[in-house]
C-alpha positions in Angstrom: 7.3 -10.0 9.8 6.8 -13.7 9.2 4.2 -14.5 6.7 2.5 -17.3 7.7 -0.3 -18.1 4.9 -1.4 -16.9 1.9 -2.5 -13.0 1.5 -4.1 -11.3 -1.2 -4.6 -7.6 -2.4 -5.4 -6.0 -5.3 -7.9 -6.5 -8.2 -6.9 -7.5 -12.0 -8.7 -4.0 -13.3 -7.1 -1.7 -15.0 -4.5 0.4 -13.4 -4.1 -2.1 -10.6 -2.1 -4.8 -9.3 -2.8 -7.8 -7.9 -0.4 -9.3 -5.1 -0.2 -12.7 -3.6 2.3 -13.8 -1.1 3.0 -17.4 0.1 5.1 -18.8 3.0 8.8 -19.7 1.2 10.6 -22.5 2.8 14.3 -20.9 2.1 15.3 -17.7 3.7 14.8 -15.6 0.5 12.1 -13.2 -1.5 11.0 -14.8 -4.6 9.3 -12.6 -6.9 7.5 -13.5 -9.9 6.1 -10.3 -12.0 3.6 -9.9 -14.6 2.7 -6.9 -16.0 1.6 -5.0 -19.2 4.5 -2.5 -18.9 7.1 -5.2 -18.0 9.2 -2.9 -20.4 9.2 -0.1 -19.5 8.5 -0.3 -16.2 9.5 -3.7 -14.8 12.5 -2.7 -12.9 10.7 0.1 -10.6 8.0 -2.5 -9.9 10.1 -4.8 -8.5 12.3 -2.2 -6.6 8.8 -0.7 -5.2 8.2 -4.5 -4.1 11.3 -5.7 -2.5 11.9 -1.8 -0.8 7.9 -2.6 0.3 8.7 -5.7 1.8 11.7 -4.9 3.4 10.0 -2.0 5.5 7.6 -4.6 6.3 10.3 -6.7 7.4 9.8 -9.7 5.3 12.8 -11.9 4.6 11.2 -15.0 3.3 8.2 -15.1 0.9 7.1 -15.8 -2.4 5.8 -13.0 -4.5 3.3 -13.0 -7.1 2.6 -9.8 -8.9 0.2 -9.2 -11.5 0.0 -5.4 -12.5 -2.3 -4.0 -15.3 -0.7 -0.5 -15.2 -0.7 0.5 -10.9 1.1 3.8 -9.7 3.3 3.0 -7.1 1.6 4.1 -4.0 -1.0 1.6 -5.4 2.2 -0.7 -5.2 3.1 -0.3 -2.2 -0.3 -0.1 -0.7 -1.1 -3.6 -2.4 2.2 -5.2 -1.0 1.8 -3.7 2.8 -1.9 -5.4 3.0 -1.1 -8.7 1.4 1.7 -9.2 3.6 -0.4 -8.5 6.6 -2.8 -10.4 5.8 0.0 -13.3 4.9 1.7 -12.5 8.3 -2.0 -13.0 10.5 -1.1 -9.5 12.4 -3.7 -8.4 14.4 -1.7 -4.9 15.5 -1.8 -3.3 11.5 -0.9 0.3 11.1 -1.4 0.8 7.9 0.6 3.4 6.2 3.4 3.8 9.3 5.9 2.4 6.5 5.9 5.6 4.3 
């Protein structure tokens, strides 16, 4: 999937996460993360992320994630519809990536 503009999911309420993804000129995820559980929880979030993206097939991006506490389904769920929306797909199957 080739993301094309900016997409945007997520809220900055409580026990959600906020996810922005911009075109990236290189060939490379960059992922920026801020969250109020950076420590203890900062690894799985990006994992959940980058394994996210990958099923999404998204090699080059720029990844902004703001989290205020999200479960990882919300994660993922957040992740999947910002990069559609990012990529312009009209053809979205929500959920096929599970």
């Amino acid at each position: 999937m080739k993301i094309k503009k900016r997409g945007i999911a997520g809220t900055l309420e409580s026990s959600d996460v906020m996810v922005v993804i911009n075109p990236h000129d290189s060939q490379e995820i960059k992922l920026i993360v801020q969250s109020k559980v950076e420590k203890q929880f900062g690894s799985s979030i990006r994992k959940t992320v980058k394994d996210t993206l990958e099923k999404c097939g998204v090699v080059s991006a720029v990844v902004d994630v703001r989290d205020q506490g999200a479960l990882d389904c919300v994660i993922k769920a957040r992740v999947e519809a910002a990069a559609y929306r990012a990529s312009d797909e009209k053809n979205v199957k929500f959920g096929d990536l599970s």
